[in-house]
TORDREN-888456 format. One record per residue (C-alpha): y, z, x; residue in three letters. Coordinates in steps of 0.05 Angstrom, whole numbers, padded with zeros to 5 digits, always signed. Example, Ala and Ser with C-alpha at 12.3 -4.5 7.8 and 13.67 -1.06 7.14 Angstrom:
! residues 2
-00090+00156+00246ALA;-00021+00143+00273SER;
END
This chain:
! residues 352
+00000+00000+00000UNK;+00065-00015+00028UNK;+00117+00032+00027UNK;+00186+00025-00004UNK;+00247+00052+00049UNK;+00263+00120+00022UNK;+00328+00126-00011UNK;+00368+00187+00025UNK;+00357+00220-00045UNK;+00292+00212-00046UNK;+00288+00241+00026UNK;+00335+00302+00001UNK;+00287+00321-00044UNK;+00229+00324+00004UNK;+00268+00366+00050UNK;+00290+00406-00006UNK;+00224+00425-00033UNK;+00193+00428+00033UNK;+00242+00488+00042UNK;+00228+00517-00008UNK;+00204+00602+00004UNK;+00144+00631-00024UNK;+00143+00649-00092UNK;+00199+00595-00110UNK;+00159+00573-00180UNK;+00142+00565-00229UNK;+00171+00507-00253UNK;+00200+00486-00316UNK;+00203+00411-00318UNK;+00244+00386-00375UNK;+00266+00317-00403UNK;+00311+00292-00448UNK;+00302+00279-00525UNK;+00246+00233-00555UNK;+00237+00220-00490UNK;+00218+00153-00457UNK;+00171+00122-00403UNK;+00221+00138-00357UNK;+00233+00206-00370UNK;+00155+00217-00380UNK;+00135+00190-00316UNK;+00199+00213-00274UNK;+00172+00287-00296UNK;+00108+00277-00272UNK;+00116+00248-00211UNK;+00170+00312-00198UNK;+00106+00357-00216UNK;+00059+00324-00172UNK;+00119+00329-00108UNK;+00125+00413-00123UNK;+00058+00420-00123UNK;+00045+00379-00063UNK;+00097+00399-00018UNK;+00115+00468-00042UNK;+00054+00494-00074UNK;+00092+00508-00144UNK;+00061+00499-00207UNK;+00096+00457-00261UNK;+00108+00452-00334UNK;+00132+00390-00364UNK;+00162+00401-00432UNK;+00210+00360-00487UNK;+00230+00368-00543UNK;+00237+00317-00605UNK;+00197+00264-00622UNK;+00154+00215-00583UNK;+00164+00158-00633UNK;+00151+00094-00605UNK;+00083+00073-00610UNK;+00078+00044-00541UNK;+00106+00112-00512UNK;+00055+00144-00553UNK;-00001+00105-00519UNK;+00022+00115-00454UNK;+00009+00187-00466UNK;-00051+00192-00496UNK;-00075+00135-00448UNK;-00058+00165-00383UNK;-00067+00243-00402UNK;+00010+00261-00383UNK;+00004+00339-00379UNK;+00074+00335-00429UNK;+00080+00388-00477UNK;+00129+00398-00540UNK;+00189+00451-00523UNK;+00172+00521-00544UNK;+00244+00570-00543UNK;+00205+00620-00495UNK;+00199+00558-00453UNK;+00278+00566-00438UNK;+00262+00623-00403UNK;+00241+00601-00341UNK;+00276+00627-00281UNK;+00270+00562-00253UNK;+00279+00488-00298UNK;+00290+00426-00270UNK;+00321+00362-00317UNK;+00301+00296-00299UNK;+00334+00236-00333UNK;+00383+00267-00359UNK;+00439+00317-00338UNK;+00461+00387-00382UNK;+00524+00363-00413UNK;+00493+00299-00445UNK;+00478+00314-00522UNK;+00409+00295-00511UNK;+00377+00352-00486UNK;+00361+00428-00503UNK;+00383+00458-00437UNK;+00423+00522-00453UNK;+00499+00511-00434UNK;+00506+00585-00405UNK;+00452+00571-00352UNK;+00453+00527-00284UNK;+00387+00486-00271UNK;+00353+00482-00203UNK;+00342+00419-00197UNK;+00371+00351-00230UNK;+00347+00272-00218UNK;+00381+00218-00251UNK;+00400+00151-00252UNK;+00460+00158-00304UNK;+00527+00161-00285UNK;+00550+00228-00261UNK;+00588+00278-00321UNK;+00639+00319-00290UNK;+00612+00373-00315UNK;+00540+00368-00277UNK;+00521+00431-00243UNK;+00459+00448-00208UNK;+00433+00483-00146UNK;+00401+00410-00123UNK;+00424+00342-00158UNK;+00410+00272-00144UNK;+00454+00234-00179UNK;+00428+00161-00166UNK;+00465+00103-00208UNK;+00436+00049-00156UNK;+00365+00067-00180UNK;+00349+00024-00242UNK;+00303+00076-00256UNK;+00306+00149-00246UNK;+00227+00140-00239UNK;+00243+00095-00174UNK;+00275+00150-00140UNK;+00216+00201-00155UNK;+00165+00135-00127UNK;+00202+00133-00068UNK;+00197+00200-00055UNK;+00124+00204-00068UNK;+00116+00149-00016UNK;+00161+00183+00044UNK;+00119+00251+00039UNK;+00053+00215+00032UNK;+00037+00248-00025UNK;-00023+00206-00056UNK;-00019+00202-00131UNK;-00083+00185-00185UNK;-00087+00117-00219UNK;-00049+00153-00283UNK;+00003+00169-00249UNK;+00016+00104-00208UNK;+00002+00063-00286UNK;+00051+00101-00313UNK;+00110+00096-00254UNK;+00091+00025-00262UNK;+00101+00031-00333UNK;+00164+00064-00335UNK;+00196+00027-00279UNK;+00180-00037-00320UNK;+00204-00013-00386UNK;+00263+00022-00367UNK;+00281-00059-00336UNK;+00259-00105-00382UNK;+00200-00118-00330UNK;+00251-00124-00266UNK;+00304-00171-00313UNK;+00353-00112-00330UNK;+00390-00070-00282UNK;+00337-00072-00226UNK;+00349-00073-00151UNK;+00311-00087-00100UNK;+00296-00016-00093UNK;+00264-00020-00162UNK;+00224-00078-00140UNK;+00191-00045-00080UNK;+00175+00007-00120UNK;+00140-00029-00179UNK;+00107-00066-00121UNK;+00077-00001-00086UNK;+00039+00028-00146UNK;+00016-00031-00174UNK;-00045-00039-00132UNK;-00064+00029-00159UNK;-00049+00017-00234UNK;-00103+00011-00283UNK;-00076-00057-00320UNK;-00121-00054-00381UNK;-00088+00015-00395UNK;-00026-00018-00379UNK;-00049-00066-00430UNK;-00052-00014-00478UNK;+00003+00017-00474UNK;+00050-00046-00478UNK;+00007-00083-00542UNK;-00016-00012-00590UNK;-00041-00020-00653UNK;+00021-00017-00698UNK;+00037+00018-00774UNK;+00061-00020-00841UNK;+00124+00018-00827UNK;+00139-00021-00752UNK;+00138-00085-00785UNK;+00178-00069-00844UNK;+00231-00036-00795UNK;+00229-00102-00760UNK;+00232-00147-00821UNK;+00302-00102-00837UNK;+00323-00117-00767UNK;+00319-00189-00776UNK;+00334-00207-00844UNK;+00404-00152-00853UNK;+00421-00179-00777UNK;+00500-00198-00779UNK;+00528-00253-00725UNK;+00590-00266-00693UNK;+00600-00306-00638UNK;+00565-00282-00588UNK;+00548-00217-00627UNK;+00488-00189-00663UNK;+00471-00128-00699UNK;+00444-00095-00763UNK;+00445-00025-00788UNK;+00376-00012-00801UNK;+00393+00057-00846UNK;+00339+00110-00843UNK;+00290+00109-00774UNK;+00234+00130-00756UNK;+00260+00159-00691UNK;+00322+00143-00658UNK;+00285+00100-00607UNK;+00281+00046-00657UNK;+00354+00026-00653UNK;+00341+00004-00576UNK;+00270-00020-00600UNK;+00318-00076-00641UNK;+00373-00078-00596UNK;+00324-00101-00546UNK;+00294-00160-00592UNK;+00354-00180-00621UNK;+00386-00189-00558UNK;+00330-00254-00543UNK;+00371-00294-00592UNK;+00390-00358-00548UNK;+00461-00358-00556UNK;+00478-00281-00557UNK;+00512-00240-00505UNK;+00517-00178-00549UNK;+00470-00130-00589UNK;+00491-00067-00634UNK;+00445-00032-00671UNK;+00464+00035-00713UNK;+00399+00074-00748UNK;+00404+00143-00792UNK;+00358+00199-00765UNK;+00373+00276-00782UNK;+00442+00269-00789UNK;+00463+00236-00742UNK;+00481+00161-00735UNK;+00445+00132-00675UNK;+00478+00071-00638UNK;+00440+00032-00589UNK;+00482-00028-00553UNK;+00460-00079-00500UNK;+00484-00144-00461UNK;+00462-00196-00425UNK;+00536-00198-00389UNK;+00519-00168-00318UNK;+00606-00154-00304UNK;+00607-00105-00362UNK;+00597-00034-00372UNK;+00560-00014-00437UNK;+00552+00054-00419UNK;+00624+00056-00425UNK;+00646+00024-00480UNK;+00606+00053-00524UNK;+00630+00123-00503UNK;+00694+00103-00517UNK;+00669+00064-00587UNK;+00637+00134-00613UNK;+00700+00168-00591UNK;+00684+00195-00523UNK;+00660+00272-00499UNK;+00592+00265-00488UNK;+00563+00224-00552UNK;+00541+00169-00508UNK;+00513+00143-00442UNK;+00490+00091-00408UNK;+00492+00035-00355UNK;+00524-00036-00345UNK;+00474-00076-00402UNK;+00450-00024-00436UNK;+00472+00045-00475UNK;+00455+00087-00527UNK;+00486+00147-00566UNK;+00494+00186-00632UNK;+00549+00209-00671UNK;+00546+00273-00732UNK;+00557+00247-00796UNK;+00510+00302-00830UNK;+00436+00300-00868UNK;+00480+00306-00941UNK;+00535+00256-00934UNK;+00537+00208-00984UNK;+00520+00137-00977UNK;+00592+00121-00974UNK;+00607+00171-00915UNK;+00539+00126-00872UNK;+00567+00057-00888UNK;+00635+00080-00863UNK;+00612+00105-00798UNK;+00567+00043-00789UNK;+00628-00005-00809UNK;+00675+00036-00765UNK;+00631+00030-00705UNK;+00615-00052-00711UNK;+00704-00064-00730UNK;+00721-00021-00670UNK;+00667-00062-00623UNK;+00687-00130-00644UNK;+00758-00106-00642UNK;+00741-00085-00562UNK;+00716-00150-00553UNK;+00770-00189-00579UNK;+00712-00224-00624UNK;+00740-00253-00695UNK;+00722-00294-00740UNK;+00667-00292-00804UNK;+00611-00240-00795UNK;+00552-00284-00829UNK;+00487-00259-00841UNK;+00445-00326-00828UNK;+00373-00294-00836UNK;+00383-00263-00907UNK;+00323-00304-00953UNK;+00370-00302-01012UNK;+00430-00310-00970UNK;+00463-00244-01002UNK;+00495-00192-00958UNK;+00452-00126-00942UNK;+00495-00079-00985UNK;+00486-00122-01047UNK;
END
């Protein structure tokens, strides 16, 4: 297997855990929300570093949903030691965050304390704190830092583990197309010789529910266009994943550069927004769309984030927010001209 060149994050870490005195664990490994092959795999890998190089035992915990059927296969497919968030779990002397950072709204990491450790590959909040933080935006993955750092200690890993770096690398790119780096590419390339592809095979084609394909059939046939811009509101979700889920597929359309995709889900209106435009920043125009603090995130072509709009507001109060968020993004864009909604079968519009 050849070796990726270790990031100096990636070589941080090492020394940092390396370092570390006797009786430093355990440790408390925690993602983000619903969270994603990156986040699962990013945790693991973290695990499998503390217990190689510092002898700590690990506990890898989330809390949410794991919605996404795919996401679902990867772990029941590979065995990913994740667990659901328990409130006793909190108590930890020692939790790390991976993939995400304490002031995002995406994760239950109590605002009084300061976590030991933090890996990401978002952009930096001002407000991150933490006694050891790699804060890696040139990653494409924050699972590509963890790989590289596997690979500079010599840790060897089992064939779960390397499927599902694979995995996650891929996923979190569009299979090397979106925001990858060379970095990201050595890294896919390392594990791959010790990925299982039929589980890999699994995971990306799962069997699928009634309720997929009529969540897809919604995103199609209510998509709006614009020039250059799609979207739909696809109302109620399954999970909030789904909004990327159709952001994603929408965004194949031949001639569009945009993608915006609102879903409801407990409350809370999730916004997922993409582009194929590689001199824009998503991450930050949708923070400023949703009115800015920490309701979004993101990176150059793609973001994601949530506003409150509350589980017993009226119809009326949803269709505002969703209008309010698709006028201010067209009105960022500069993008006028008739929103048409060319997939409708009886060529009515969705709220009809």
């Amino acid at each position: 297997m050849t070796a990726p060149a270790a990031s100096l994050g990636a070589l941080r870490l090492i020394r940092y855990l390396e370092e570390r005195p006797a009786g430093f664990g355990p440790l408390l490994i925690l993602t983000h929300d619903h969270p994603d092959p990156d986040a699962l795999a990013s945790a693991w890998a973290l695990s499998r570093l503390a217990q190689a190089l510092c002898r700590v035992r690990s506990r890898i915990v989330y809390s949410g949903v794991v919605g996404r059927r795919e996401n679902v296969a990867m772990l029941k497919s590979l065995w990913i030691p994740a667990h659901h968030l328990w409130k006793s779990d909190l108590q930890s002397a020692r939790i790390a965050l991976v993939d995400t950072q304490p002031p995002f709204q995406n994760n239950r990491f109590p605002v009084e304390r300061r976590p030991e450790i933090i890996i990401d590959h978002h952009p930096r909040h001002p407000r991150t704190r933490a006694d050891f933080a790699i804060i890696d935006e040139s990653a494409g993955a924050t699972t590509t830092i963890l790989a590289e750092a596997l690979q500079a200690a010599e840790v060897g890993v089992t064939w779960r583990l390397a499927t599902a770096i694979v995995h996650a690398i891929g996923a979190e790119t569009q299979n090397l197309r979106r925001d990858a780096g060379p970095r990201d590419i050595a890294a896919y390339r390392a594990y791959l010789p010790q990925a299982d592809l039929q589980a890999l095979g699994r995971i990306v084609n799962p069997p699928r529910s009634a309720a997929f394909f009529r969540m897809f059939a919604r995103g199609i046939c209510d998509a709006f266009m614009c020039r250059g811009v799609i979207g739909v509101h696809l109302r109620g979700i399954p999970d909030p994943d789904a909004v990327a889920r159709i952001a994603d597929f929408l965004l194949t359309h031949e001639r569009m550069r945009w993608s915006l995709v609102t879903g409801r889900y407990q409350g809370r209106l999730h916004v997922s927004l993409r582009t194929t435009s590689t001199s824009d920043d998503a991450g930050r125009l949708l923070k400023k769309l949703l009115g800015g603090g920490d309701r979004a995130g993101g990176h150059r072509m793609m973001a994601g984030g949530s506003l409150s709009v509350g589980c017993a507001a009226p119809e009326k109060a949803w269709r505002q927010a969703e209008e309010r968020v698709v006028r201010s993004f067209l009105r960022s864009r500069r993008v006028t001209g008739r929103v048409e909604y060319p997939f409708r079968l009886d060529g009515t519009h969705p709220a009809d």
